[in-house]
N, C-alpha and C positions, 0 to 999 in steps of 0.2 A: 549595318542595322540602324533603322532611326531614332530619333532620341526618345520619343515615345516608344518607340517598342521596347527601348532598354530599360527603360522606367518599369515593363511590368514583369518582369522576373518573380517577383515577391507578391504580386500580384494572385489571389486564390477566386477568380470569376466564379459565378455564381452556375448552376447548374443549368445545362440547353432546354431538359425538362423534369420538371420537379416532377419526384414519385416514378420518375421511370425504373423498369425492372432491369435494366442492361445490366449485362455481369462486370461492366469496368465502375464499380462503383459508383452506380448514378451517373454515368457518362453517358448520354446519348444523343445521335447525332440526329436532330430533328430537320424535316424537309425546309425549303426555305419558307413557305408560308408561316410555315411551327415559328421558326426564327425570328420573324417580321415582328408577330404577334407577342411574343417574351420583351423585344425589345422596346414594344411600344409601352410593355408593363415597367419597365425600368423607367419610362421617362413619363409616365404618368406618378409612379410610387416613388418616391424620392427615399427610397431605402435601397440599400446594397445587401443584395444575396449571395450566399457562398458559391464557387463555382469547385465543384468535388473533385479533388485531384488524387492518385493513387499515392501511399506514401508508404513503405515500406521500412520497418527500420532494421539495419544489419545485423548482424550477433557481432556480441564482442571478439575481438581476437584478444588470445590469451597471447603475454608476453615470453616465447619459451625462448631461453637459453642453449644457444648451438651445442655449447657444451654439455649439458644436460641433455639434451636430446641425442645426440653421440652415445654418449656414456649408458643411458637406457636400452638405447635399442642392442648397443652389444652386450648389455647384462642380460637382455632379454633372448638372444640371438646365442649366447654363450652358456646358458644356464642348461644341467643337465640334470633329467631325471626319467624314468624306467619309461615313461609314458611317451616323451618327447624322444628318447632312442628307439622304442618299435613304431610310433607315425615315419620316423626317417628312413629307418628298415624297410617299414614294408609300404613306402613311397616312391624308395629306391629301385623296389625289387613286385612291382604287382602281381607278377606270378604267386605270392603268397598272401594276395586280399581272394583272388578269384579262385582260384584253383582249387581250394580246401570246400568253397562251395560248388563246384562244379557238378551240373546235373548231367549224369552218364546218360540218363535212359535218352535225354531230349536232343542232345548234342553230340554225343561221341559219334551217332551214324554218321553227318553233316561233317565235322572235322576227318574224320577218316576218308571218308570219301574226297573231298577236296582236296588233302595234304595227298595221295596220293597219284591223284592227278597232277596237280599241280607239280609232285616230285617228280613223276612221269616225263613231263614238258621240262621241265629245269634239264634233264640229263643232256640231250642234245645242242640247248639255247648256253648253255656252260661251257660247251665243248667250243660251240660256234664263238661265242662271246670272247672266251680266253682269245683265240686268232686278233678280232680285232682292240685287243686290250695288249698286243703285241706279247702273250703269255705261252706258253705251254698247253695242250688242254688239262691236265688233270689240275691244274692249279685253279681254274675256274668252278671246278667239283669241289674243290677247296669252299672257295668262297664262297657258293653257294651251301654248302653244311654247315659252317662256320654264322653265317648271317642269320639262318632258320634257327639254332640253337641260343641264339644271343637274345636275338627280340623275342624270344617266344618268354626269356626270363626280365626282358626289360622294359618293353614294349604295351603302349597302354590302348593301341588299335588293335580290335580281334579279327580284320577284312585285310589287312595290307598285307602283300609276300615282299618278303626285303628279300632280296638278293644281287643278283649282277644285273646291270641297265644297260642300255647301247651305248648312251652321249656319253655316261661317266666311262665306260670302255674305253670309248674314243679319245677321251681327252688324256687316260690314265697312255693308252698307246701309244700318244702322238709325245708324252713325255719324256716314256718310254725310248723309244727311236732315236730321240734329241741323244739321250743320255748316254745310249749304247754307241751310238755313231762317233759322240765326245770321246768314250772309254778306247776308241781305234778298234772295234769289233767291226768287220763288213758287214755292214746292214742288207747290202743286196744279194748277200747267201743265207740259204735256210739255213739255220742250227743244226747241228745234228740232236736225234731222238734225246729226250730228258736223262741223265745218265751212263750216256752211252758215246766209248770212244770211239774216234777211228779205228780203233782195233780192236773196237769190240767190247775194251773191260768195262763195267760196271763201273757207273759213280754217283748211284742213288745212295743217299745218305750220306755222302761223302763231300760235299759241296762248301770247301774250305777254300780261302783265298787263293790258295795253290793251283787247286781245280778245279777254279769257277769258269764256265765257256761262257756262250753268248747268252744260253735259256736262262741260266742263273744267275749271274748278272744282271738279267731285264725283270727277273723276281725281286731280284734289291730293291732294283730300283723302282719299280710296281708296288712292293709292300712299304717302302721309306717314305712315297709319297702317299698311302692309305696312312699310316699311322699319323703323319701331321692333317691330314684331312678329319683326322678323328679327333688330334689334340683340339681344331678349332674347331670342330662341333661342340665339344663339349665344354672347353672354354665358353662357347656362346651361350650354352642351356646356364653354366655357372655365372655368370652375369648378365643374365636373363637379356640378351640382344636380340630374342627371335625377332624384332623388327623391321631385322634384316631384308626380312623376307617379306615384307611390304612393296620395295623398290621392285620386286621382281612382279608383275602383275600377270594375269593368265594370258595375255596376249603376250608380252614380252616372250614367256617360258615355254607355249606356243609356236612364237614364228621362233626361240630358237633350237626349240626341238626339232622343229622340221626342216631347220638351216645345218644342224647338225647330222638328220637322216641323210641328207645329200653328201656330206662329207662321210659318213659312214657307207652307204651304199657307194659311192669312188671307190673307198679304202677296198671292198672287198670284190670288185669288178676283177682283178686281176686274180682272186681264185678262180670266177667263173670260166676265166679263158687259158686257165693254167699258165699266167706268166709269170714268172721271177723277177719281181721289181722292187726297187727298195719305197718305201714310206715318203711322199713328202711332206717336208714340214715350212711351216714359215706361213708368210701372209700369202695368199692365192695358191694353197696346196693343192685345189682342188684343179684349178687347171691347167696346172704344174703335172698332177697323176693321169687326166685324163690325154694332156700331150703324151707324155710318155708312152698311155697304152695302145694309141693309136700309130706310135711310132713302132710298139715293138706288136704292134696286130698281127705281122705276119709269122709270127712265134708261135701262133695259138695250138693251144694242146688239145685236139679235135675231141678226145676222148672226155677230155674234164668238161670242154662244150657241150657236147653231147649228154652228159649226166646233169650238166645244170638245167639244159634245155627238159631233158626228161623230168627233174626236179621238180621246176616252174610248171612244167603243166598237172604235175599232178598235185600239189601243197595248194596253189593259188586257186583254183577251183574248190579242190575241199575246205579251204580254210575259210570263204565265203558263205560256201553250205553251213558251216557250224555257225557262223553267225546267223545266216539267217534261219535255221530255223533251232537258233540255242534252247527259245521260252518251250521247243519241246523235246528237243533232248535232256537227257538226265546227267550229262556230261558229254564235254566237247570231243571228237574221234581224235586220238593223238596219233592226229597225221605226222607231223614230227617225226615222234620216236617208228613208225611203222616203216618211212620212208629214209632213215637211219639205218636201221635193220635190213632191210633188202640192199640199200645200196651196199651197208659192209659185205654182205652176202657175195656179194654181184661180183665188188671187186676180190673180195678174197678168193672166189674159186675163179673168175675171170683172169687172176692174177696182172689186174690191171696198169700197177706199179712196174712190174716186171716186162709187161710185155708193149705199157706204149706211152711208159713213162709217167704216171699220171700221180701229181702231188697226194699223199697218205697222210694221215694224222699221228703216225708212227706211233713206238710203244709208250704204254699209259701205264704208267706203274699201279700196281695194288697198295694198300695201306699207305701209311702215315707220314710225311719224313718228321722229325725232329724240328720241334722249337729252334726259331733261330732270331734275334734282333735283327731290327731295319741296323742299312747302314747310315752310321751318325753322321757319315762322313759325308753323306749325300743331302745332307736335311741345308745346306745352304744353298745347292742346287735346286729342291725342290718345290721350298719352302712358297714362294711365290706361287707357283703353278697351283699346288694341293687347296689356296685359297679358294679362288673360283670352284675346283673341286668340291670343295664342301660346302659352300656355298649353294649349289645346283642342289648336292644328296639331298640337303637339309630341310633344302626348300621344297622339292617333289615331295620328299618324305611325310613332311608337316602338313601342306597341303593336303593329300590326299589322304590322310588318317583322318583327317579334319572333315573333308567332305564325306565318307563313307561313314562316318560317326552320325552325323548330319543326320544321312538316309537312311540309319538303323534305329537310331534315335536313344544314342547313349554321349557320354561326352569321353574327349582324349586329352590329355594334360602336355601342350605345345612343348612345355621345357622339357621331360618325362622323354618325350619321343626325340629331342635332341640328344639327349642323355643316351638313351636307347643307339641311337644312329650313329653316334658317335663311339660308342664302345663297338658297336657292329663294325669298328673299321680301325680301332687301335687293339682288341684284344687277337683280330684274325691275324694281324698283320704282322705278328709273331710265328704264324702258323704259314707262310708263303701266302696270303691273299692278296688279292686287289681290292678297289672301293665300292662297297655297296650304296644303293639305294631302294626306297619304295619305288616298285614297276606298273604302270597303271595295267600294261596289257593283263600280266599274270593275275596282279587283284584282282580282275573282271572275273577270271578265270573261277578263282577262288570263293568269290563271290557267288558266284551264280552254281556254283555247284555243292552248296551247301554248307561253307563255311560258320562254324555258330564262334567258338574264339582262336586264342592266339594256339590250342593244344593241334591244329592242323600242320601248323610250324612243324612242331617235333614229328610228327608224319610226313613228311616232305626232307624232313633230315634223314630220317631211318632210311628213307628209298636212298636218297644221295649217297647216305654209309654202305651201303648193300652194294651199290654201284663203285664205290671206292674199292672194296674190300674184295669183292670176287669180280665184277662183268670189265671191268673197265680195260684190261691187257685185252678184250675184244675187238673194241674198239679199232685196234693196231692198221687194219684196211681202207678204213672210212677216207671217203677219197676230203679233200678240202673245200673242193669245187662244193659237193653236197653243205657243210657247214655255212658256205657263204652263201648259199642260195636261201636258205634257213635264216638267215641275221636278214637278206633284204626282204625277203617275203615280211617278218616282225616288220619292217618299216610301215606297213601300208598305214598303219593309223596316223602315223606323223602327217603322212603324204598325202591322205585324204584331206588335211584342213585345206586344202586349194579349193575342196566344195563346200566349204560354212565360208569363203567368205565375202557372195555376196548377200547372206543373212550379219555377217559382222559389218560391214559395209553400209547397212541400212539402221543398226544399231548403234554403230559409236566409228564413226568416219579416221576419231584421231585412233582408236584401236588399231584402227586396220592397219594405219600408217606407221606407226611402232609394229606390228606383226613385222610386215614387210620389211621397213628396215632391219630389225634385228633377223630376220631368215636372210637375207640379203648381206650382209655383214659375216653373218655365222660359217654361211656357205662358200662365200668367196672371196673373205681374211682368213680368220680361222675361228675355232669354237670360242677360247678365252677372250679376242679382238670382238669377237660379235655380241658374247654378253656383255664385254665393257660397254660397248658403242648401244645394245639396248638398253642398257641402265641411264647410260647418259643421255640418250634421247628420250627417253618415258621421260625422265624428272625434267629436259628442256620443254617438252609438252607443257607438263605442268605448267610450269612457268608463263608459257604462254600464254594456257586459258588466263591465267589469272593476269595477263600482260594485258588482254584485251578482251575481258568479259563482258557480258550481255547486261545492259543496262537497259531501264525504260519506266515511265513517266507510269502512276497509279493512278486508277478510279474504285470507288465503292461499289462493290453489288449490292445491289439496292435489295433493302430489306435487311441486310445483313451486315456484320462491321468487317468485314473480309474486305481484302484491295489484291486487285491483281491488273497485268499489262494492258493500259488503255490498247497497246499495237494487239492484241494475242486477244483478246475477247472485246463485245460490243456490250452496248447497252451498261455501262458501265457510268458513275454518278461521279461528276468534279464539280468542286465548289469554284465560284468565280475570285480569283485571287490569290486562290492555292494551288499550289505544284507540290507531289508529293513525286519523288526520286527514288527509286532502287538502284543499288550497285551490289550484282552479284558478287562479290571474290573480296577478299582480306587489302585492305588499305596499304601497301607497303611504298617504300621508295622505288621497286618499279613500275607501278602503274599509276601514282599519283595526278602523274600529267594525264594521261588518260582519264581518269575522275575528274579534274575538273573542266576538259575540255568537254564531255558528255555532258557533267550539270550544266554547264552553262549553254551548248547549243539546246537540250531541253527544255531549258526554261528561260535564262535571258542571263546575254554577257554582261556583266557589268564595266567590264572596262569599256566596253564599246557603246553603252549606257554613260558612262561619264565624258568619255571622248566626245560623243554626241551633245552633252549637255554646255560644255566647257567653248564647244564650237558653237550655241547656237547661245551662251552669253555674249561669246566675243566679237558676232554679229548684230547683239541688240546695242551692245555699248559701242560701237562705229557710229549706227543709227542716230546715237544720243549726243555723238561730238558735239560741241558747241565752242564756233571759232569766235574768240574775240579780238580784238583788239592787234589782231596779227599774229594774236599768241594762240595755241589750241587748249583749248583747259578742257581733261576729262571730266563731265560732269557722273558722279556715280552713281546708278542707281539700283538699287535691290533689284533684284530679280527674282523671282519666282519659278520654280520647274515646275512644270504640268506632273502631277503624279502618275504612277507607273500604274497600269489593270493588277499587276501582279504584287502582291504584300508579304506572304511568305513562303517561305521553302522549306519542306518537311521533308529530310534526308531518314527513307527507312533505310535501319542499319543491322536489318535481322540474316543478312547472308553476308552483313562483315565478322569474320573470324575475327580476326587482328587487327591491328593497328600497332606501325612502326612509329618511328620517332618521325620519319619524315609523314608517314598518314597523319599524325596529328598536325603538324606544321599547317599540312595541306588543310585541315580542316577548319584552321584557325584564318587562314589566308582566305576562305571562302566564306568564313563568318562575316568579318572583315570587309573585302570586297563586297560584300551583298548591304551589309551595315551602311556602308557610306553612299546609297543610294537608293536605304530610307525601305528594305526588306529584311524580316527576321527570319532565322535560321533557325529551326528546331530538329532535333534530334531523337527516332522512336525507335525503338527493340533494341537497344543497346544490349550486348548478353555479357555476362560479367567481366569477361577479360575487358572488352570494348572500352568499360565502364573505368574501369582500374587504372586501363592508359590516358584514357580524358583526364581522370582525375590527377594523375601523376603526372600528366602534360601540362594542367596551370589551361586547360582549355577553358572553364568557367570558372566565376568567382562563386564563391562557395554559398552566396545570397543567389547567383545566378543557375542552382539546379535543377529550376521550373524551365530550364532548355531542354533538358533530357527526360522522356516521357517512354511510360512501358508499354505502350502502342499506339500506332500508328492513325486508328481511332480517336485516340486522345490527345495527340494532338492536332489532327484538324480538328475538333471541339476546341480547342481552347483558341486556337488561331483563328477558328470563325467568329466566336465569342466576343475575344479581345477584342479581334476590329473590329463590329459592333458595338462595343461599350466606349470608346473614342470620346471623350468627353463627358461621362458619366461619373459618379464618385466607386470605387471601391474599398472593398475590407481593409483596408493598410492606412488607408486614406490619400493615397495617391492619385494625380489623375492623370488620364491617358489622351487627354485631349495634345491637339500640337495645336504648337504657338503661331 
């Protein structure tokens, strides 16, 4: 900066034009005629006018003591009285803010009708679900009653169905297999029926160390990792970290739900063709399983084919009809449960089992077993894995209470529904469950069939109990081949995003590109490899944009004190000698080089300004040798630099977030460099953080805070101004003339 421009810091110029109404305190930027004419009044009137600067003064900070402030907030945190125990109660428990107001006449038709639809649809997608959750089915009946009964008393969303999900299935499965395979159990044999020896006896309710086989063993180890998936739920809700769930964005949880549908739809390809093949796990399980199937193709059980193929054609046809014309059905046909019932039919008087071998869902006990603890002994095996686990529940779950709140236009309390979700997976898993989460398909479901609150919940349990307690030993025929055709039909909505996304494509490019990666990852490592690998690539994105953000040089819309992209709009106003600068994205130490090679190709380098200048002294003073006497004596003379068109540079700073220790460095290096070749740097829209690290960086001296201006307007006014007034006297009594 020049020695003149640093002289006017303290400097308060006089107004562009007196009595203007502009809302920046009399700041107004007059055309250049306006200008000519003001300045000709200064050097006619030998008086100095005030030039109206915004001044703002800050509230004091109070001096508070850490320890006192400690001490308060747990007297305050720790203090108990009748009032502050029923807010905690009935915070904990919303089933007793709502419920005692519940209007029967307007709502009970709407909840009944939906809980029992929806329970309707649960009984098959539990049966199906358990398979690829590597369970049992009546354990999936479990889960599903267990979850509708929990959130209905926890739970501050009245649209969401918690229950069993496919990805969390999948992931709880593929645990599952690791675990069972570790324990020396043959993975690549079915278990025998739940209960039931080789010989026949009974071992329902009996499922003690001694006589644990493969089913219950893989319940351990299923409910050991629900219960740590629910301790860190609600760890999370308890140290309020739902922020968690930021890193996860809808494209991320997107492409890898649909990276997961392909690893689900694999997992259950070998009901469809009735092979007996064990699980793979590991990174490229998926073309690890489809090797395999293709190797043992010629095994296929024409009979389980045959029912899937029959399956497929009649679910996937109806199941389109109900969408498309749901706005005028009054509920959706529960093809599911219809095409359940015929196939058990089919096979049982078919006696398809018997007569051409064909995989059965075998017997399904009635009622209840006994409470039992996860094992402890399993929680250092699991513990790792259940992260991710709950991690996904939490997140779907949050999410989508959040949006359907949204559209009905009530609010849901984020921590509340952690809290909720998280017990929906430590209290079942006492009870032989797997991990729950909110399921968008069923929500729909529930939704659109008149769901008004959470009291559809408990009608969606009662069918599930009915189904427990008497229909479920029905079940005994259902071939498997039907279940799995059931779990891949549910895929279609994952698998549909292949058609949004050349609509996401056109909307956010880097979207797409994290989809992809994270479905691409998910599908062909594995589920927990693919969410790492998208979490880590979203926040490298990030990174990036801000490694290499969109930068570009302002003009004024005339008439107005608004500036935007000389490149992006025309007809846009620059004063001659001002460069007004944007840099979208937060100043840190990795993009600093990048800032200031943009300012300077923008507006003008200064090192290659000085490099210029230093080489075209050192060509005048050759010129000036003067040889005497045999001796050469440098004769020296002043030199003079021609001045630069350009005077100052006005850095808008309304899309810098932040500022690191090296952004300020940076900013002082470009003060600096532009200073020493006689250009001032000013500073507008500083937003308070900005403001804070300047000041805590020692960037200005405390005379010099007429650098930092609260917009962008104001300070070309003042930059026009100043250099204009160049040799005039001002209010301080300084002058800005150079020497």
């Amino acid at each position: 900066m020049s020695s003149e421009s640093e002289e006017q810091h303290d400097v308060s110029p006089r107004d562009s034009a007196e009595g203007s109404d502009s809302p920046l305190s009399g700041i107004h930027l007059a055309p250049q005629k306006e200008s000519s004419t003001d300045l000709k009044q200064f050097e006619t009137n030998d008086q100095c006018r005030p030039y109206s600067r915004i001044h703002i003064e800050p509230q004091e900070k109070e001096n508070t003591n850490f320890k006192e402030f400690v001490i308060t907030k747990l007297q305050k945190k720790c203090q108990c009285s009748p009032t502050k125990a029923k807010n905690i109660i009935f915070g904990f428990f919303p089933v007793l803010q709502w419920l005692p107001k519940y209007n029967l006449k307007k709502n009970i038709l709407g909840d009944l009708m939906s809980g029992l639809i929806v329970g309707i649809l649960l009984v098959p997608q539990s049966i199906a679900y358990s398979l690829l959750a590597g369970q049992e089915p009546i354990y999936g009946l479990y889960t599903s009653f267990f979850a509708s009964i929990i959130y209905f008393l926890l739970g501050t969303s009245r649209h969401i169905s918690v229950g069993i999900f496919g990805v969390l299935c999948l992931m709880i499965g593929e645990v599952v297999d690791r675990e069972v395979h570790k324990a020396g159990y043959d993975t690549a044999l079915i278990a025998p029926p739940l209960g039931v020896f080789s010989n026949g006896s009974t071992l329902l309710n009996q499922t003690s160390d001694t006589l644990c086989d493969k089913s219950c063993y893989a319940i351990r180890v299923g409910s050991t990792v629900t219960f740590m998936a629910g301790v860190y739920q609600v760890a999370m809700g308890f140290f309020q970290v739902g922020f968690v769930s930021v890193y996860l964005s809808d494209a991320l949880l997107s492409g890898f739900v649909t990276g997961a549908s392909f690893t689900i739809l694999t997992s259950q390809a070998k009901y469809l063709l009735g092979l007996s093949l064990p699980r793979s796990n590991g990174v490229g399980s998926l073309i690890t399983t489809w090797i395999q199937i293709f190797k043992n193709i010629h095994k296929t059980n024409l009979c389980d084919l045959i029912t899937s193929l029959l399956c497929l054609l009649v679910l996937l046809p109806t199941k389109e009809l109900n969408e498309h014309f749901k706005s005028k059905l009054k509920a959706p046909i529960p093809t599911e449960l219809i095409v359940v019932v015929a196939a058990t039919l089919a096979s049982h008087f078919g006696k398809l089992n018997e007569n051409y071998n064909s995989s059965v869902s075998g017997h399904i006990p009635t009622g209840f077993m006994p409470p039992k603890a996860p094992d402890w002994k399993l929680i250092p095996n699991v513990a790792v894995d259940a992260i991710a686990i709950s991690v996904i529940g939490f997140a779907i779950t949050v999410s989508l209470s959040e949006m359907f709140a949204k559209k009905h236009g009530y609010t849901v309390r984020a921590n509340q529904e952690m809290y909720a979700i998280g017990f929906c997976n430590i209290i079942p898993s006492f009870f032989h469950c797997f991990t729950t989460s909110a399921a968008l398909a069923k929500t729909l479901v529930k939704e659109s069939t008149g769901c008004q609150t959470q009291l559809s919940g408990v009608v969606t349990a009662l069918v599930l109990l009915l189904v427990l307690l008497v229909i479920a030993p029905l079940f005994y025929s259902l071939q498997k081949s039907v279940l799995g055709v059931i779990t891949i039909v549910n895929l279609r909505g994952a698998l549909r995003k292949f058609r949004d996304l050349p609509k996401m494509w056109r909307v956010s490019r880097m979207d797409t590109v994290i989809w992809f990666v994270t479905m691409l990852s998910s599908a062909l490592l594995s589920t927990e490899l693919g969410l790492l690998v998208g979490v880590c690539f979203s926040m490298f994105c990030v990174i990036l944009r801000t490694q290499k953000p969109k930068n570009s040089l302002l003009g004024l819309v005339e008439e107005s004190e608004i500036f935007e992209s000389t490149s992006a709009y025309k007809n846009l106003e620059t004063k001659q000698g001002i460069k007004i600068f944007r840099f979208v994205a937060p100043l840190y130490y990795i993009n600093k080089e990048c800032f200031k090679s943009a300012l300077y190709k923008k507006t003008v380098d200064p090192v290659l300004v000085k490099a210029a200048q230093r080489k075209a002294a050192k060509r005048k003073l050759k010129e000036k040798t003067v040889t005497l006497s045999g001796l050469q004596d440098e004769v020296s003379v002043q030199l003079s630099h021609e001045p630069l068109d350009l005077h100052t540079v006005v850095i808008d700073c309304s899309a810098i977030q932040f500022l690191d220790t090296a952004g300020i460095h940076t900013l002082k290096e470009v003060r600096r460099d532009y200073k020493a070749i006689g250009i001032q740097v000013l500073l507008a829209q500083c937003n308070p953080s900005v403001r804070d690290s300047l000041t805590r960086g020692e960037y200005c001296k405390k005379e010099e805070e007429n650098l930092l201006f609260y917009s962008v307007y104001e300070a070309m006014a003042f930059a026009e101004v100043s250099q204009n007034q160049k040799g005039i006297c001002v209010p301080n009594g300084l002058s800005l003339s150079s020497d």
